[in-house]
C-alpha positions as CSV (number, residue, x, y, z in Angstrom):
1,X,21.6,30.1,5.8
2,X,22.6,30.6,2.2
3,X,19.7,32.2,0.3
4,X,19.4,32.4,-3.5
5,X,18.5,35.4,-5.3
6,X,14.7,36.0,-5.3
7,X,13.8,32.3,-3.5
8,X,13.6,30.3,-1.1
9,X,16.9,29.3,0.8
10,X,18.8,26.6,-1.2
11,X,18.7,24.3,2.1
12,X,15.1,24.4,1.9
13,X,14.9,23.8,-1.9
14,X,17.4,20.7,-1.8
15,X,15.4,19.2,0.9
16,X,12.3,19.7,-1.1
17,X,13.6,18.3,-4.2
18,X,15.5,15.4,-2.3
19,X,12.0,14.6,-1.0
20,X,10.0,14.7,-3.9
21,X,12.5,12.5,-6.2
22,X,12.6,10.5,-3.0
23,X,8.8,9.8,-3.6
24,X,9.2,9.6,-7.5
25,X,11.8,7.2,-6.8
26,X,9.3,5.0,-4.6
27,X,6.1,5.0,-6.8
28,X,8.5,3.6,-9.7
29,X,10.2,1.2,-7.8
30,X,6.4,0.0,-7.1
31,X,5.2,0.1,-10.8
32,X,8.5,-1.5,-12.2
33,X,7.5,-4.0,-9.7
34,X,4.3,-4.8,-10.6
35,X,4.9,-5.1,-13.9
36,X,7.9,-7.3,-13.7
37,X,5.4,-9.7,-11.7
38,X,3.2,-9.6,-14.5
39,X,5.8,-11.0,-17.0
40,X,6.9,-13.5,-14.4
41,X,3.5,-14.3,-13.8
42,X,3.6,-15.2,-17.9
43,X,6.4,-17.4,-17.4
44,X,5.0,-19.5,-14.3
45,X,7.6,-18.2,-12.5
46,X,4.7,-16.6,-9.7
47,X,1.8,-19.2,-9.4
48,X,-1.5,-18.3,-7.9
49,X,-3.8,-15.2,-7.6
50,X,-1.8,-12.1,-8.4
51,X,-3.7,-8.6,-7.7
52,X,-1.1,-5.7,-9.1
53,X,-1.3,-1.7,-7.8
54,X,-0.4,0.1,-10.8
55,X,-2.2,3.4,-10.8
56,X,-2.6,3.5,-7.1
57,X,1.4,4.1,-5.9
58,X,0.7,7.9,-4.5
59,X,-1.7,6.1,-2.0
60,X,1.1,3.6,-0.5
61,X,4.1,6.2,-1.1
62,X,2.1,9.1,0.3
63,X,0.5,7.5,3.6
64,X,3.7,5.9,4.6
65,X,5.5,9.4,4.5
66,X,3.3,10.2,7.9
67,X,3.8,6.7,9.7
68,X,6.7,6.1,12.2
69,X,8.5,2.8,12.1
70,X,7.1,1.3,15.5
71,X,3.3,1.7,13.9
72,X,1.5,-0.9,12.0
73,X,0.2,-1.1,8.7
74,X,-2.5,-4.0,7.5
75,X,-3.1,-4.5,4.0
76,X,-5.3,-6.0,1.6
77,X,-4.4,-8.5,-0.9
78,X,-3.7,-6.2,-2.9
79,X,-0.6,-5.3,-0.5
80,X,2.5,-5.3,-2.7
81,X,2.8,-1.8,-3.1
82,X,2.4,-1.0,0.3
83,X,4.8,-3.6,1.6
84,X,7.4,-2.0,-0.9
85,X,6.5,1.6,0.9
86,X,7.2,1.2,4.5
87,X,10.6,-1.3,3.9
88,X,10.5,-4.6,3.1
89,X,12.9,-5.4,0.8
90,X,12.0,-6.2,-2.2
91,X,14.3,-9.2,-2.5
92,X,11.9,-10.8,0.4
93,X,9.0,-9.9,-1.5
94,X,9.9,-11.5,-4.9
95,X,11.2,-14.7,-3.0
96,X,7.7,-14.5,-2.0
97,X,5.8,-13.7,-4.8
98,X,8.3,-17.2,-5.9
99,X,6.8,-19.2,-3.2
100,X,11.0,-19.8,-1.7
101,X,12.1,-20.0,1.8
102,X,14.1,-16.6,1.1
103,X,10.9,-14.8,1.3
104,X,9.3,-12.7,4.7
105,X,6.6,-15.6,5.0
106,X,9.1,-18.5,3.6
107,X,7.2,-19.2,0.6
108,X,4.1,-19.9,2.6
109,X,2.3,-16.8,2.1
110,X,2.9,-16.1,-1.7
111,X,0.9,-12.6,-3.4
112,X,-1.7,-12.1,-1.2
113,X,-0.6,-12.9,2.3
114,X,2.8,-10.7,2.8
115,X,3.7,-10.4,6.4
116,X,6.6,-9.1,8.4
117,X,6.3,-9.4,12.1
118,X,9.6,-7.2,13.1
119,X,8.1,-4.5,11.1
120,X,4.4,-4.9,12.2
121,X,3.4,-5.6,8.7
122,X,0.1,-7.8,9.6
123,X,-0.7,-8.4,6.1
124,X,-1.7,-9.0,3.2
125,X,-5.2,-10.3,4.0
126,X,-7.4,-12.6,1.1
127,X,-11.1,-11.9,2.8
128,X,-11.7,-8.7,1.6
129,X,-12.4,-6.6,5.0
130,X,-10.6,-9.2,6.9
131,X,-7.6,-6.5,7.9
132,X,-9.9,-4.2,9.7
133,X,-11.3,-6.0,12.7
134,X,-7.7,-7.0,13.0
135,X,-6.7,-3.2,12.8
136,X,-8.9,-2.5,15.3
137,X,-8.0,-5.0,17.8
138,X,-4.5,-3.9,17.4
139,X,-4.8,-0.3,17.9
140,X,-7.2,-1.3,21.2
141,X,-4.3,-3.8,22.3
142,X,-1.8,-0.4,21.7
143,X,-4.2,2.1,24.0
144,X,-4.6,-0.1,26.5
145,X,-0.7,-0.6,27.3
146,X,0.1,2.9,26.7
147,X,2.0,2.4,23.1
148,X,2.0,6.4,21.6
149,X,1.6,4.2,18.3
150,X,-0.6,4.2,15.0
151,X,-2.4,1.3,13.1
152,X,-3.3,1.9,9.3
153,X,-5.1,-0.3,7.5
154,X,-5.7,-0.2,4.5
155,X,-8.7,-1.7,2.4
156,X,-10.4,-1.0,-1.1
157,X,-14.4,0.1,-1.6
158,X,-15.5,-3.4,-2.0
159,X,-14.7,-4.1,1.8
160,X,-17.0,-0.9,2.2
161,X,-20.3,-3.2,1.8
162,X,-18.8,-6.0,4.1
163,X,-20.3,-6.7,7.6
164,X,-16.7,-6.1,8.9
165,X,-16.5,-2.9,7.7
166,X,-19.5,-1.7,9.4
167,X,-18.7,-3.2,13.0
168,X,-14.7,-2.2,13.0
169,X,-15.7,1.6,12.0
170,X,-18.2,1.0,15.1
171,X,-16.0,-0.8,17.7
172,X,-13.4,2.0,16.9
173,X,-15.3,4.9,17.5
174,X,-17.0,3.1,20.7
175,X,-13.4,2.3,22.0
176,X,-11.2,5.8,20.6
177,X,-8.3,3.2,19.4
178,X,-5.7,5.0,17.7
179,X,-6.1,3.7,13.5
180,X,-6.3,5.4,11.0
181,X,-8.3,4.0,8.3
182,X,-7.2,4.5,4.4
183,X,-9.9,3.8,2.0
184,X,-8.5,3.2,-1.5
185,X,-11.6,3.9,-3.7
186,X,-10.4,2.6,-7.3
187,X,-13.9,2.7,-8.7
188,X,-14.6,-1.2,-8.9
189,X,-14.8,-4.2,-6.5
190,X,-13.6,-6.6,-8.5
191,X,-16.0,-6.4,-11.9
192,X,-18.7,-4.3,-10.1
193,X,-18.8,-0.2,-10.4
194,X,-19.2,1.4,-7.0
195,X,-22.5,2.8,-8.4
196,X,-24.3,-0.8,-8.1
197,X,-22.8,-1.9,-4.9
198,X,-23.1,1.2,-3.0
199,X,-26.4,3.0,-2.4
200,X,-24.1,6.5,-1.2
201,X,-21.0,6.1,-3.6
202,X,-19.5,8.7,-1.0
203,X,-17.9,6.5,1.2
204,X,-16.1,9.0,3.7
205,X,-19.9,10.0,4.7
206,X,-20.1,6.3,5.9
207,X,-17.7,7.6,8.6
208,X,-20.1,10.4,9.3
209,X,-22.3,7.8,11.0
210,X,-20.1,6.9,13.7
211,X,-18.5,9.8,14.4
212,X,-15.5,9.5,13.1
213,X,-13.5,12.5,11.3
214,X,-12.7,11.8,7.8
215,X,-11.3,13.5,4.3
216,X,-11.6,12.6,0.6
217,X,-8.2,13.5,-1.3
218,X,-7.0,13.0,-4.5
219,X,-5.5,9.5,-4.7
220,X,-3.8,10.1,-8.3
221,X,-1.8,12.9,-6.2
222,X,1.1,11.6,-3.6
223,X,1.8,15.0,-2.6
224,X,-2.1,16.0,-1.6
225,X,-2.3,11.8,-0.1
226,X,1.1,13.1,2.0
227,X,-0.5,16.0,3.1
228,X,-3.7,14.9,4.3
229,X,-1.8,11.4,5.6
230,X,0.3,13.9,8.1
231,X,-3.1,15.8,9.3
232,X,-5.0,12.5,9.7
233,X,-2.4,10.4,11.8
234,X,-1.8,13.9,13.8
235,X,-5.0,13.3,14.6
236,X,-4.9,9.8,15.6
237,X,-1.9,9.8,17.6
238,X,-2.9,13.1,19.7
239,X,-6.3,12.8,20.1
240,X,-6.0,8.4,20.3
241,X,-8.9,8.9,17.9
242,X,-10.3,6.9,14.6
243,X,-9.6,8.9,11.0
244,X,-11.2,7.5,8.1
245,X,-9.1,9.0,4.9
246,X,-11.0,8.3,1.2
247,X,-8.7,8.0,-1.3
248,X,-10.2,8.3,-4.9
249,X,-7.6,6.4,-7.5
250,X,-8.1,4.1,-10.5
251,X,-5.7,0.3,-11.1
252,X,-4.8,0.5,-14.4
253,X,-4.7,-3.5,-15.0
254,X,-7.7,-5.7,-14.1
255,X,-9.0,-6.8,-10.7
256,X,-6.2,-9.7,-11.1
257,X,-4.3,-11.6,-13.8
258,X,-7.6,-14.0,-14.1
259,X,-9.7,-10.8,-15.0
260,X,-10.3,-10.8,-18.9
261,X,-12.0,-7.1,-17.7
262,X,-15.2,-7.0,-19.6
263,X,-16.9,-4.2,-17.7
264,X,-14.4,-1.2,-18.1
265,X,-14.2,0.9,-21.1
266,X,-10.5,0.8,-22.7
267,X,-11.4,4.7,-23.0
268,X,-12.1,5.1,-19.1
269,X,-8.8,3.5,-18.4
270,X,-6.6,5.5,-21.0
271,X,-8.9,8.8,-19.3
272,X,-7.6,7.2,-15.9
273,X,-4.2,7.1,-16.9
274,X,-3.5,10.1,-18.1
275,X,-3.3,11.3,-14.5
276,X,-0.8,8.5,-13.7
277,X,0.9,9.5,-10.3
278,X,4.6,8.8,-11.3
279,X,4.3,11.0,-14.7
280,X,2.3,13.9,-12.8
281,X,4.9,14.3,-10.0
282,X,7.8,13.4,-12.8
283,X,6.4,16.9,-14.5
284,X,6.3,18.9,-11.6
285,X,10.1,17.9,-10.6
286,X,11.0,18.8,-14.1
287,X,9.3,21.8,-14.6
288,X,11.0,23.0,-11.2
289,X,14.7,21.7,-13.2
290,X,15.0,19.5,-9.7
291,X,15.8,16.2,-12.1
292,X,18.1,16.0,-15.7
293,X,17.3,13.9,-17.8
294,X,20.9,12.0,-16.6
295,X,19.9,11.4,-13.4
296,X,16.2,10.5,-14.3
297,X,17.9,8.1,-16.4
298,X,20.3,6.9,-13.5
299,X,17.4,6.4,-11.3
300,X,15.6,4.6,-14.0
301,X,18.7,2.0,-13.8
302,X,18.7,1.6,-10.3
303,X,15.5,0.9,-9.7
304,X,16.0,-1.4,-12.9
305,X,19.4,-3.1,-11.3
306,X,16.9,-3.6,-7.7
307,X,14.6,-5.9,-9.5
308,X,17.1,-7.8,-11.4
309,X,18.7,-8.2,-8.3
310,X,15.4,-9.1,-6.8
311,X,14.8,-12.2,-9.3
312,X,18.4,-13.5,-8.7
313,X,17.8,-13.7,-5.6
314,X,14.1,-15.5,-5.7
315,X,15.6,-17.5,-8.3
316,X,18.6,-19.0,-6.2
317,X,16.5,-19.3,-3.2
318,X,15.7,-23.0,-1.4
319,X,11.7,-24.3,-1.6
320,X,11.0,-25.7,1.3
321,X,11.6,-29.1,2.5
322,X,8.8,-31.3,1.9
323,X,9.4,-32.7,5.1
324,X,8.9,-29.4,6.8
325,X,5.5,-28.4,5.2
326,X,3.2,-29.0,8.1
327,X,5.7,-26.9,10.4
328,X,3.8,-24.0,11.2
329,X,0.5,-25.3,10.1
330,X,0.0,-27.1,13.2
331,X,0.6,-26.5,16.8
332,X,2.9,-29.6,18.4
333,X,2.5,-29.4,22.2
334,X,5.9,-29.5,23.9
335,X,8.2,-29.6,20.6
336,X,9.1,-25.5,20.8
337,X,7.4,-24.9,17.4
């Protein structure tokens, strides 16, 4: 192995930079996203609730770095982002977003309820806490057949002061199920400050109560989420144990496009996005001289070219028969359905 001068062997190095402009490349493809949906949610292009994740990429890129492909990951509604992460196409997802058969959930789903069976995507859940009794149930179901496999779910601090909340962490630690539970702490459930929802703002400690190991990392940091993601589902998948990992992060927009945001300081959020994951990790790369400003530019394009690409494919994409729209909806005995 070839080593240069003084450092560590150029093998090593490529892989290191591959990886890391490999995650850069993710977290925008996320935020170019999101705010694409935004203007299209302008246009009445995408009708309905729309909940964006800009500010919280390093959560959804660094978690999935630790997850193998036969695992499952539950979402909230707030599940764009981590749909993007672990392989949906995008193309899928905006055909979604558009409410056309081309999408994973044919149009049926739309923002809030993305779902992709073959890749044990189980949502994109509306109740908030709904996905963890779920994530729960489907760890247990992987234990008891013998499945070396991990369920993440994912959830915000609002779900932290659900009912649902309280009993999953419980039936978890009662039953050892494999799931790893990521907590992304932004600061707010919906309008309301975790200070006046939560009488211990800590929420890891809540894990502390049933027994379950847990961490607090840096959410605004995909590298440190990566890290502590890899030592968590370690965890989970030799031990067939609960983790509970706290992710502290910030969104950048409001709780949703509905959300004239009266109850955040414009100075909080410009504090918050000064530590904007994409630009922090886009510094590092370039201060190692891992990315040119060609090929940040070339990146920037493709990334650009995938979204365009995403639209013209949402936009030429069927809505559904209005003959077929209780297909689905109801079971019919007998016809195959």
């Amino acid at each position: 192995m070839k080593k240069k001068s003084g450092g560590k062997p150029e093998s090593i190095q490529s892989d290191t930079s591959q990886h890391l402009i490999e995650l850069l490349r993710q977290m925008l493809r996320i935020r170019r996203f999101e705010d694409k949906c935004a203007e299209l949610y302008s246009a009445a292009k995408i009708r309905g609730f729309l909940h964006l994740y800009n500010g919280e990429e390093a959560i959804a890129v660094g978690v999935m770095q630790a997850m193998q492909p036969d695992d499952a990951i539950v979402a909230t509604y707030r599940e764009h982002g981590q749909a993007l992460a672990w392989g949906i196409p995008m193309k899928t997802v905006m055909a979604e977003m558009y409410g056309k058969q081309g999408g994973c959930c044919r149009g049926r789903g739309g923002s809030m309820h993305l779902f992709d069976k073959e890749r044990r995507f189980y949502g994109g859940n509306a109740i908030v806490g709904g996905g963890l009794p779920l994530a729960v149930g489907l760890a247990l179901a992987d234990k008891k057949l013998g499945r070396n496999r991990v369920t993440c779910c994912f959830f915000g601090d609002g779900a932290a002061a659900e009912g649902e909340f309280h009993e999953a962490l419980n039936l978890a630690a009662l039953w050892q199920v494999p799931v790893l539970f990521v907590c992304e702490n932004n600061q707010y459930a919906m309008g309301t400050a975790l200070k006046y929802s939560h009488s211990n703002p800590n929420l890891a400690e809540k894990a502390d109560n049933y027994g379950i190991a847990n961490a607090t990392v840096d959410g605004m940091d995909v590298l440190a989420v990566e890290a502590a993601a890899h030592k968590a589902v370690d965890i989970v998948r030799t031990e067939v144990k609960p983790f509970f990992l706290e992710c502290i992060t910030y969104r950048f927009r409001a709780h949703s496009m509905f959300d004239p945001e009266f109850y955040r300081e414009k100075a909080e959020v410009e504090q918050w996005r000064e530590r904007c994951p994409i630009n922090t990790l886009f510094k590092t790369i370039q201060e190692k001289g891992w990315l040119s400003d060609t090929e940040w530019n070339q990146l920037n394009q493709e990334v650009d070219s995938e979204i365009a690409a995403a639209i013209a494919y949402a936009e030429t994409c069927l809505w559904e028969p209005v003959e077929d729209l209780t297909r689905f909806v109801y079971s019919e005995r007998g016809a195959g359905v």
